[in-house]
C-alpha positions as semicolon CSV with decimal commas, in nm:
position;residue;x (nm);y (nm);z (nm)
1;X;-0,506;2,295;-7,949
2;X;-0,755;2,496;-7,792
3;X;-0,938;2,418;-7,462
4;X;-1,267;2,372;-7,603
5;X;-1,115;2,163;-7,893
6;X;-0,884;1,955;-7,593
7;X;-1,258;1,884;-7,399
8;X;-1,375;1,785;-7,706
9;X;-1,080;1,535;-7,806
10;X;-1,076;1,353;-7,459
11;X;-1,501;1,295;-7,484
12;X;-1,412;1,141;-7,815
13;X;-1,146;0,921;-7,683
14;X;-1,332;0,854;-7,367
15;X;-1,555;0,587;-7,480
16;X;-1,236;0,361;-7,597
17;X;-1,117;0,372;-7,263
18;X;-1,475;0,295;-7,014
19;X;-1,317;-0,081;-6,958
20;X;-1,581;-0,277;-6,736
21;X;-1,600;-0,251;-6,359
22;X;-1,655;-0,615;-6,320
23;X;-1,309;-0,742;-6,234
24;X;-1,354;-0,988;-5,946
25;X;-1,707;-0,931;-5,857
26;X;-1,947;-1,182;-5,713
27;X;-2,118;-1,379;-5,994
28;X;-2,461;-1,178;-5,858
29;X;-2,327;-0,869;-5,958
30;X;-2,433;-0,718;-5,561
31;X;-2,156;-0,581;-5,359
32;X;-2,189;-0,601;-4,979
33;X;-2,060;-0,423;-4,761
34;X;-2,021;-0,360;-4,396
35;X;-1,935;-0,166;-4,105
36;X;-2,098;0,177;-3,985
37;X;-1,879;0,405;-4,154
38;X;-1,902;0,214;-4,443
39;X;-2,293;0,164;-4,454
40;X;-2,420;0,463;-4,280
41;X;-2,248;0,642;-4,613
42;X;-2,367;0,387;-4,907
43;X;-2,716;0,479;-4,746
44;X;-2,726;0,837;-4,776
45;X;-2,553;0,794;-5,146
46;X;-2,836;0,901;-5,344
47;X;-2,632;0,725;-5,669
48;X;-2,611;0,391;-5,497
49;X;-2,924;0,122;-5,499
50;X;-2,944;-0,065;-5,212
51;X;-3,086;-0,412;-5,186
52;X;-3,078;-0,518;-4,811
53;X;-3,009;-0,463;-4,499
54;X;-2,876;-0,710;-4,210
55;X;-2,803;-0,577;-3,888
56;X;-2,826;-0,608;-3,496
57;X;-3,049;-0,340;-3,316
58;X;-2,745;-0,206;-3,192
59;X;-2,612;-0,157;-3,522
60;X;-2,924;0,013;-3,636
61;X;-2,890;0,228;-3,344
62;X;-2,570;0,333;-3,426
63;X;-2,688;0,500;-3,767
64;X;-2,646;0,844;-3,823
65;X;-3,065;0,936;-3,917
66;X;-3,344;0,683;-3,943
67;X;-3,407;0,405;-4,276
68;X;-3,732;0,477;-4,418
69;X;-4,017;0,285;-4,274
70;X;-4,054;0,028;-4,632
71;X;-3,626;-0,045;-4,619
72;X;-3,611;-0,391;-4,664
73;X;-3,367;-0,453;-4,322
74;X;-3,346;-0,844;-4,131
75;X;-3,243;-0,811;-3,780
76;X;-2,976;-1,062;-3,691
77;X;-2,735;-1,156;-3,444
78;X;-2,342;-1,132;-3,471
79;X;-2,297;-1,465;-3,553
80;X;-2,519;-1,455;-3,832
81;X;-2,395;-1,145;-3,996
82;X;-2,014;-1,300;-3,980
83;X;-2,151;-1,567;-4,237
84;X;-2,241;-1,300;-4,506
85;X;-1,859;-1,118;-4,506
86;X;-1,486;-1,208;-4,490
87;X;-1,352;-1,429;-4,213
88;X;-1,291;-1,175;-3,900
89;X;-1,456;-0,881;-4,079
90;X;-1,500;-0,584;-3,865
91;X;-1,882;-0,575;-3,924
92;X;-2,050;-0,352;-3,654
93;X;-2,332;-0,546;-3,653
94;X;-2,449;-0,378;-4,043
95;X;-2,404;-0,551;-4,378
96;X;-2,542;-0,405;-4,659
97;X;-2,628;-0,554;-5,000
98;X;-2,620;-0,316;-5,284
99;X;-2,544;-0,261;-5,667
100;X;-2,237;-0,146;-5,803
101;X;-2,183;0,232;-5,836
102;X;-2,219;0,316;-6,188
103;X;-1,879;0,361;-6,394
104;X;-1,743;0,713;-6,416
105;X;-1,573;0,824;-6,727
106;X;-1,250;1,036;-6,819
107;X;-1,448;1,301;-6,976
108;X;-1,568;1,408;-6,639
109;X;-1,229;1,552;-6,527
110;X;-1,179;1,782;-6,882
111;X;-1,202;2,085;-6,711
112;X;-0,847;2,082;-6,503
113;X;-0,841;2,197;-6,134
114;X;-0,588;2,314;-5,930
115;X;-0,763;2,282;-5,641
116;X;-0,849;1,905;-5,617
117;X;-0,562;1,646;-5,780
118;X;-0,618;1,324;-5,932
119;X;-0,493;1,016;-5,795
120;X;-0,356;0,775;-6,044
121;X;-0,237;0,433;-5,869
122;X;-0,053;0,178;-6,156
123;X;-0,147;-0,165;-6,063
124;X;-0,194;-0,142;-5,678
125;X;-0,393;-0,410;-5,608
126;X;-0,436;-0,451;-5,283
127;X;-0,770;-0,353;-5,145
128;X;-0,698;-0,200;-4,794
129;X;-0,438;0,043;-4,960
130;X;-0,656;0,100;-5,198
131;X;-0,959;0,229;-4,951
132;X;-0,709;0,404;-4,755
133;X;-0,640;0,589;-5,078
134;X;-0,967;0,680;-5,117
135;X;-1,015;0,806;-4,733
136;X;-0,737;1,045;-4,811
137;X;-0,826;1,168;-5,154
138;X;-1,159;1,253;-4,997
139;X;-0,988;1,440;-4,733
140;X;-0,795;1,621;-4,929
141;X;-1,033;1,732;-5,191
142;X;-0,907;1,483;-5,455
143;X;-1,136;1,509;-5,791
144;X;-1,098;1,119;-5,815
145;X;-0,873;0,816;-5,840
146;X;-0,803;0,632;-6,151
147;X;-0,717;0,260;-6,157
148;X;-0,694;-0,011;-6,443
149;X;-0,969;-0,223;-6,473
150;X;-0,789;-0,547;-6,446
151;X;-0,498;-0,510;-6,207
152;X;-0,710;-0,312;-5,932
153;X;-0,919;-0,466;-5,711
154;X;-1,307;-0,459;-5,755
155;X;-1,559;-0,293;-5,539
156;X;-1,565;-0,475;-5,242
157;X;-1,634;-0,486;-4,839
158;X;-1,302;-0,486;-4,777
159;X;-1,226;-0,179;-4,976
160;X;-1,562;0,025;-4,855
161;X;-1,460;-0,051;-4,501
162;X;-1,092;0,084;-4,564
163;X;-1,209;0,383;-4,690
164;X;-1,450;0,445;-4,407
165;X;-1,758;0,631;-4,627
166;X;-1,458;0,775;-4,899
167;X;-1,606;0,512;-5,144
168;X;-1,906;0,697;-5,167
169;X;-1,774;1,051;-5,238
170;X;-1,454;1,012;-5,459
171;X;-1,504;0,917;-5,829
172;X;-1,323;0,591;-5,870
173;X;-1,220;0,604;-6,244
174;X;-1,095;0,261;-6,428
175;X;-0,945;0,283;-6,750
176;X;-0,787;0,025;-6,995
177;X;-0,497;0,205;-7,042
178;X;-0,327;0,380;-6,770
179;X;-0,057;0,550;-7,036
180;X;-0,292;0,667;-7,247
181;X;-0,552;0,812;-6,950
182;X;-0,263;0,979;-6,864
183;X;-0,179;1,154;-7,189
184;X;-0,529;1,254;-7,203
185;X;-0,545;1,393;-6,876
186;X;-0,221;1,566;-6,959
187;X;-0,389;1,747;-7,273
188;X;-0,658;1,839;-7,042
189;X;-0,399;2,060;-6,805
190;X;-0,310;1,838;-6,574
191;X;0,111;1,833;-6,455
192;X;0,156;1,463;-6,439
193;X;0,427;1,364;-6,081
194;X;0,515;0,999;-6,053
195;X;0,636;0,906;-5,683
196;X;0,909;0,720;-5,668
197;X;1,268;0,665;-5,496
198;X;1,514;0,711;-5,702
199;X;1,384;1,050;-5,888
200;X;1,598;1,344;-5,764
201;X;1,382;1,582;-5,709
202;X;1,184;1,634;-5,388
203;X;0,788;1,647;-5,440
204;X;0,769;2,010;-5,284
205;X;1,022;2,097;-5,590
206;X;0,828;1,905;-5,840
207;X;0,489;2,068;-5,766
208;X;0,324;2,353;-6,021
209;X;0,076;2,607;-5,937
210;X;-0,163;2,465;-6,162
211;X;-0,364;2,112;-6,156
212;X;-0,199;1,815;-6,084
213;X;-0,211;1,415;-6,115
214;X;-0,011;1,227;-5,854
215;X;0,078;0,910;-5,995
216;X;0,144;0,588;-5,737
217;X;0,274;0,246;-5,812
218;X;0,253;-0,088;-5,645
219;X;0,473;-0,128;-5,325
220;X;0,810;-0,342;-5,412
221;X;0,749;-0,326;-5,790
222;X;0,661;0,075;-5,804
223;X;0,546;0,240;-6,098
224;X;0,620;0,048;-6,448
225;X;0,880;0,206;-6,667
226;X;0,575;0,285;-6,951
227;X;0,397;0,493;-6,662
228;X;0,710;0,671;-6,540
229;X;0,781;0,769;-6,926
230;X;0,427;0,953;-6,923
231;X;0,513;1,170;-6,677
232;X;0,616;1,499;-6,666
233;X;0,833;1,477;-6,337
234;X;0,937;1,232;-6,137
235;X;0,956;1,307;-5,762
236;X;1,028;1,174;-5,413
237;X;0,951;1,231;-5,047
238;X;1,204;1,330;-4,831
239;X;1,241;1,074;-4,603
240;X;1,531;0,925;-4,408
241;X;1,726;0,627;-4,488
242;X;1,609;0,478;-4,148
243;X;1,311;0,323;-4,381
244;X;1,328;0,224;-4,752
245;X;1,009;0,272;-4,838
246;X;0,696;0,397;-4,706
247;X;0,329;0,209;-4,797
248;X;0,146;0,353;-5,121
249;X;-0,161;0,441;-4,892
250;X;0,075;0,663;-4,637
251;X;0,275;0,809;-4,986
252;X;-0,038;0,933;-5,121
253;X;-0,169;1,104;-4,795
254;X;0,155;1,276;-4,754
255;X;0,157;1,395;-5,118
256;X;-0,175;1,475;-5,103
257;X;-0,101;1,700;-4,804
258;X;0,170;1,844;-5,020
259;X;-0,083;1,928;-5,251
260;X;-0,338;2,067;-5,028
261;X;-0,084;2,330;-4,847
262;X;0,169;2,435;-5,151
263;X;0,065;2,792;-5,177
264;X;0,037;2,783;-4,773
């Protein structure tokens, strides 16, 4: 198949696969979120529509540029802001109510490049891994991360503050079917590498020159069989036997980094 006949083919079976973003959000549809790193970013997103703004004058203060004179902000004190976000949330005196970002599709990622990978994580669910994820896609250069709708978590505080402004900048991509994002991806050019333990081959032998999807599963459970059969390569890292297992969020920064400096 030709590439403009491939780009083609994924557009058209795209729009079976744009699965809602709604999975575990507030009945309001706002997300809030909190923390400097967090905020400061969802502020300068030109894509994201913000709502309100609590915060202490120190928090204000610690913004990087000034809100526009008309942003609707309510100065408040600690305690207050600690009743609008998870018990014990690190909020550095800023919460932030704001819509959803807008879904992003698999059409956007036709054009395969071996410069920035995609992240695919199969049923992860926990949201500080998750955001962690994100930080180090971002610093790597990854194109995006794609998810399932249903057994990822939503767009939350908890995953904006894990991140640490990532949530902003990396296309978060959630698809109904994982297997058959990745077969699409695959026709696109992308060299699909599921992680996992018991593959034989070391990531660093696994990689290609050209564009490449890292695929992640949950910790304990890894990657399903069905996800491991739509790879190309399954690979490990090379680490001792003093641990079992490293956590998905450290996995993916590592092979991320693997990524980043294989022709170095």
């Amino acid at each position: 198949m030709a590439k403009g006949e491939r780009k083609r083919a994924l557009r058209g079976r795209a729009g079976r696969m744009k699965g809602g973003r709604g999975s575990g959000r507030a009945t309001s549809g706002h997300v809030r979120l909190w923390g400097r790193h967090a905020v400061e970013a969802a502020l300068k997103n030109p894509a994201r529509n913000h709502r309100k703004l609590w915060a202490t004058r120190e928090g204000i203060e610690s913004l990087d540029g000034e809100l526009s004179p008309d942003f609707p902000v309510e100065y408040a004190d600690v305690q207050d802001l600690a009743r609008l976000v998870a018990k014990d949330a690190p909020h550095q005196g800023l919460v932030l109510e704001c819509e959803p970002l807008e879904d992003r599709f698999l059409d956007e990622f036709a054009g395969a490049d071996a410069e920035h990978p995609i992240v695919v994580l199969d049923q992860v669910t926990d949201p500080h891994n998750v955001g962690a994820i994100l930080r180090s896609a971002a610093a790597f250069g990854a194109a995006a991360i794609i998810t399932q709708d249903r057994h990822a978590p939503p767009e939350s505080g908890v995953v904006a503050k894990s991140a640490s402004g990532a949530l902003e900048v990396v296309p978060w991509v959630r698809v109904v079917n994982l297997a058959r994002a990745l077969d699409e991806l695959a026709e696109a050019g992308y060299w699909r590498i599921g992680l996992t333990g018991h593959a034989e081959a070391t990531l660093a032998d696994a990689l290609p020159a050209g564009p490449v999807e890292l695929v992640l599963g949950a910790e304990g459970a890894g990657m399903r069989h069905n996800i491991e059969a739509h790879c190309d390569a399954l690979a490990k890292l090379p680490i001792t036997r003093a641990v079992e297992s490293l956590n998905v969020s450290n996995a993916a920064a590592i092979a991320l980094y693997a990524v980043a400096t294989r022709n170095g």
